[in-house]
MARGU-458847 format. One line per field, with one value per residue (C-alpha): x, y, z; residue in one letter. Coordinates in Angstrom, 3 decimals. Each point is the difference from the previous one (the first is absolute). Layout:
<rs>
u = c(X,...)
v = c(Y,...)
w = c(Z,...)
r = c(A,...)
</rs>
This chain:
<rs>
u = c(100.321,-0.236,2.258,-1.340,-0.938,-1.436,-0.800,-1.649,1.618,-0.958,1.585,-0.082,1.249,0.709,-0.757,-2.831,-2.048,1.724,-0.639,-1.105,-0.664,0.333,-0.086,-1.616,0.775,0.095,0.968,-0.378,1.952,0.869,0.111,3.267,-1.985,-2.714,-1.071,-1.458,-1.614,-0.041,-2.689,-2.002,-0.510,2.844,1.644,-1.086,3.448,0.301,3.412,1.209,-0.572,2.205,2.444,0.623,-0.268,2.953,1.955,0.169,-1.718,0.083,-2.942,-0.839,-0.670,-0.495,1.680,0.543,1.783,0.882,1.682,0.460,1.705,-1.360,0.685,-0.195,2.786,2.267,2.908,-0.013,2.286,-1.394,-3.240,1.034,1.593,-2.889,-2.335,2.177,-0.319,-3.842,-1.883,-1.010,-1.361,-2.487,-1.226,-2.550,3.198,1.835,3.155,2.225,3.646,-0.570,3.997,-0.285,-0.936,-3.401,2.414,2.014,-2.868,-1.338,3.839,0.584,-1.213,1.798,3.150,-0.088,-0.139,1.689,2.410,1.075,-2.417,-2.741,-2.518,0.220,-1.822,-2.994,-0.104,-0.092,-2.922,-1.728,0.226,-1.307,-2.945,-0.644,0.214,2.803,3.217,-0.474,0.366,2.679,1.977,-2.709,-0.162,-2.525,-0.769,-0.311,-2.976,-3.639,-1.268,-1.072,3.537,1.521,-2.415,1.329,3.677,-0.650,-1.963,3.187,2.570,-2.226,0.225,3.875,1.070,-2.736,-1.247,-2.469,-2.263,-1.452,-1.063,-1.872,-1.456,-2.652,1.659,-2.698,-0.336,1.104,-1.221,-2.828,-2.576,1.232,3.552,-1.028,-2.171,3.775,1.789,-2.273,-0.457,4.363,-0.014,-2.353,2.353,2.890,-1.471,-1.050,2.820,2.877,-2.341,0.779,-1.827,-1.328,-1.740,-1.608,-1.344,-2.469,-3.389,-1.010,-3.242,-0.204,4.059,-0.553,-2.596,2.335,2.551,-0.028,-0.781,-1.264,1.636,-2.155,1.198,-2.078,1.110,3.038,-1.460,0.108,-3.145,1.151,-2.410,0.436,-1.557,-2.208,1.006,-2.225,-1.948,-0.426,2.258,-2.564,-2.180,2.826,0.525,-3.680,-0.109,3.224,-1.640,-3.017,2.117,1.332,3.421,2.350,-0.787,3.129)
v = c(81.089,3.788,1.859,3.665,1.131,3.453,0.429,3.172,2.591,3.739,2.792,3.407,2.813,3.424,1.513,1.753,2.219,-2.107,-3.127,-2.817,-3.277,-2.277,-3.271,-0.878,-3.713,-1.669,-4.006,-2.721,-2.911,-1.813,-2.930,-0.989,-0.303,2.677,2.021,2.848,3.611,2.692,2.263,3.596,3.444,2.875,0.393,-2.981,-0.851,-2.889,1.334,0.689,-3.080,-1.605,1.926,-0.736,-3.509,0.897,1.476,3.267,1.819,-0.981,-0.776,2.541,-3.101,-3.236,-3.082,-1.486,-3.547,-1.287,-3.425,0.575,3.263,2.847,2.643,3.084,-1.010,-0.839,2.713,2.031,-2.180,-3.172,1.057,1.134,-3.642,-1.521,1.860,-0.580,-4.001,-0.416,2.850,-0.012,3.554,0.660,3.586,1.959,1.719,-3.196,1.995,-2.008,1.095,1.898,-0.728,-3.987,-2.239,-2.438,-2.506,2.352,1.533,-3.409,-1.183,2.946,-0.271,-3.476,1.856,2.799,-2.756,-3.015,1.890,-3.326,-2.630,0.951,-2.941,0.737,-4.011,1.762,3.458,-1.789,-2.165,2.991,1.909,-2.846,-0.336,3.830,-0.493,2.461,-2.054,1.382,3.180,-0.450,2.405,2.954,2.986,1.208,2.951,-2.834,-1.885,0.388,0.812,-3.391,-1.577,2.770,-1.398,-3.605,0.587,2.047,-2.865,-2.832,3.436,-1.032,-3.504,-0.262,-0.286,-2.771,2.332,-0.772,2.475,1.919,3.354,1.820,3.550,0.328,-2.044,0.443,3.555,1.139,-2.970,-0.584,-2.167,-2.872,0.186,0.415,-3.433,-1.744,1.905,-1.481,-3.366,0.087,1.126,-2.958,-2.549,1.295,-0.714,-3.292,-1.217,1.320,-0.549,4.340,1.861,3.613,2.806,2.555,3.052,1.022,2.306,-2.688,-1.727,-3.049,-0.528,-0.688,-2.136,-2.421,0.080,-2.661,2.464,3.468,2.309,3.055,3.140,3.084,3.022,-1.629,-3.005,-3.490,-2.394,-3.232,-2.624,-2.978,-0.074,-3.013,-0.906,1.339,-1.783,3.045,3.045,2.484,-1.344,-0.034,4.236,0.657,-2.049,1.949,3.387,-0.297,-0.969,3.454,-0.674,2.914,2.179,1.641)
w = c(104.546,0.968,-1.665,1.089,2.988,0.853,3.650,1.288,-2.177,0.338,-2.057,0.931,-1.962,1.219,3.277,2.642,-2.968,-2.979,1.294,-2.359,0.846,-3.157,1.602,3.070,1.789,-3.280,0.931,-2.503,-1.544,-3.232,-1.256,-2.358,-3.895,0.930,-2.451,2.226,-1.172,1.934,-0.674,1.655,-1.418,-0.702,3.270,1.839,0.874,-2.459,-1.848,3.474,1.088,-2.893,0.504,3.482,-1.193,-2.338,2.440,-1.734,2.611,3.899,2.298,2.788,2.533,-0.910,-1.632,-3.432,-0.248,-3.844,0.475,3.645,-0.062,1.628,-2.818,2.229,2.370,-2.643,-1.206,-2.689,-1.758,1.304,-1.203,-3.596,-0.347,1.334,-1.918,-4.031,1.550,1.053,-1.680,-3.536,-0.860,-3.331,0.118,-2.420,-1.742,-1.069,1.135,-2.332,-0.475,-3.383,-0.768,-0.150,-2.134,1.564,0.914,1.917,2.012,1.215,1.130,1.817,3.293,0.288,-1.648,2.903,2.512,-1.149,-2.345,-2.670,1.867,-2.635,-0.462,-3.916,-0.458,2.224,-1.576,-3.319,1.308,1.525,-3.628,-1.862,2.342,-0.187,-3.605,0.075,-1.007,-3.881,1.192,2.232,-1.489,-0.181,1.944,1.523,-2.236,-2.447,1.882,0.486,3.261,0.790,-1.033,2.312,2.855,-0.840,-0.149,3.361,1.829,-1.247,1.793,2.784,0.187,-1.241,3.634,0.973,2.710,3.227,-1.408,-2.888,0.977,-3.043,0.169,-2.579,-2.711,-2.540,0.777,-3.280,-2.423,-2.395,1.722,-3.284,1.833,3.503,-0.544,-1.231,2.836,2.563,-1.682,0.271,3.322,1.022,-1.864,1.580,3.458,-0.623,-2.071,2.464,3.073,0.114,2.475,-1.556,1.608,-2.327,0.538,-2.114,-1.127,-2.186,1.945,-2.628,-0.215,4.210,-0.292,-2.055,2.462,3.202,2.487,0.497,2.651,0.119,1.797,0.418,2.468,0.655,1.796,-1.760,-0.902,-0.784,-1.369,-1.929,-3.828,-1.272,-3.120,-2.530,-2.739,-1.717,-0.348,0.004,2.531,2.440,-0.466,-0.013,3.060,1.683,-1.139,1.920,3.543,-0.857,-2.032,-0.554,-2.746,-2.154)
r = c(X,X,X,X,X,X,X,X,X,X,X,X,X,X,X,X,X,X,X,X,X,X,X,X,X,X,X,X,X,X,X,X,X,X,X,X,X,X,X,X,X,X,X,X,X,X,X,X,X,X,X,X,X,X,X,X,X,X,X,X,X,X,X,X,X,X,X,X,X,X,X,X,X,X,X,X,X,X,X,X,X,X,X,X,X,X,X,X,X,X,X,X,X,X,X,X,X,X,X,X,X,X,X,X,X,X,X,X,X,X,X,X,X,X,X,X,X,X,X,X,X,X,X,X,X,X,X,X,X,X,X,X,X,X,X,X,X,X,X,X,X,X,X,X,X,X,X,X,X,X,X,X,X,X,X,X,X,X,X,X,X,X,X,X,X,X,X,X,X,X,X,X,X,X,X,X,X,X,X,X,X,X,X,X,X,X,X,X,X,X,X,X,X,X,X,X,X,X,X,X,X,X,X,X,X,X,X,X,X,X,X,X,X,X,X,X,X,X,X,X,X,X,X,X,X,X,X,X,X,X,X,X,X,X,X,X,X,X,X,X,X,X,X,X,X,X)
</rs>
């Protein structure tokens, strides 16, 4: 079932001298349970690209439909409710709510939308899965980086949303912790059939994700990855087609 659609998207920023053009007729779909990367050098367009996904930023021309809606036409209101109820965001940053506890920060975006409805049997599932219900009562000046990452990815999947949208969620990990990030990122897809969409640098972290959405100059090349036998095999491989270099 498609659960994203992005159909001939352009975004333009500024005007006659200052003109950029950061996307140009961008149009592909998604798959719910995808676990897609979205790769191409500094200033491709890729973070762009998310975030018009997210709905933080609007599309110049063009259309993008998440469960049907077309998130452009929808009001500013409409789309901020829409948005806390499909989106799941995990950014470089963490950008936990240094004032609460872990348990707090992953109930919040269901307590800002559903106010007392809180799933507390789910969040407690989600913590034990993210090997996080110990800490529960942490905060997050009290974690590692990598448990920061983890209690930010359950915040993300608290309100069982259409789609996972991270933005370089290894970014600032050791490569020991961005090999457990990944690994949980990949569980949570398959066990909650979640569909994610990750930006990232990292050429080897792509190559274990289902698909490979490759942008460079603000146009999109989108191919389908074999799986690979090997993990190194599958970079050198992508390197010599020309794969982005950070």
């Amino acid at each position: 079932m498609e659960i994203l659609q992005v159909k001939q998207i352009h975004k333009i920023y500024g005007e006659k001298e200052n003109k950029v053009c950061a996307l140009r007729d961008v149009s592909f779909s998604v798959e719910q349970g995808e676990f897609i990367a979205i790769v191409g050098t500094s200033g491709s367009g890729k973070s762009t690209l998310l975030n018009l996904i997210g709905g933080l930023d609007t599309p110049t021309q063009g259309k993008i439909i998440i469960r049907g809606h077309d998130i452009a036409s929808l009001k500013r209101k409409e789309l901020t409710i829409f948005r806390r109820r499909n989106i799941g965001f995990v950014f470089q940053d963490y950008s936990l709510m240094p004032v609460l506890n872990v348990y707090d920060n992953v109930a919040l975006p269901v307590t800002f939308d559903r106010g007392k409805h809180v799933d507390h049997g789910y969040i407690r599932e989600l913590l034990h899965e993210l090997g996080l219900w110990e800490k529960r009562k942490r905060y997050p000046n009290e974690l590692s980086g990598g448990q920061q990452q983890r209690v930010a990815l359950a915040r993300a999947l608290a309100n069982k949303p259409a789609l996972i949208l991270a933005d370089e969620p290894t970014g600032n990990l050791d490569s020991g912790t961005t090999v457990e990030v990944m690994g949980l990122l990949k569980e949570s897809s398959r066990k909650y059939n979640q569909t994610i969409l990750m930006v990232t640098h990292n050429e080897a972290l792509a190559q274990a994700c289902d698909r490979i959405i490759r942008i460079e100059d603000g146009r999109l090349y989108d191919r389908k990855e074999q799986p690979k036998q090997a993990g190194t095999a599958g970079m050198s491989g992508t390197a010599g087609k020309g794969g982005d270099r950070s």
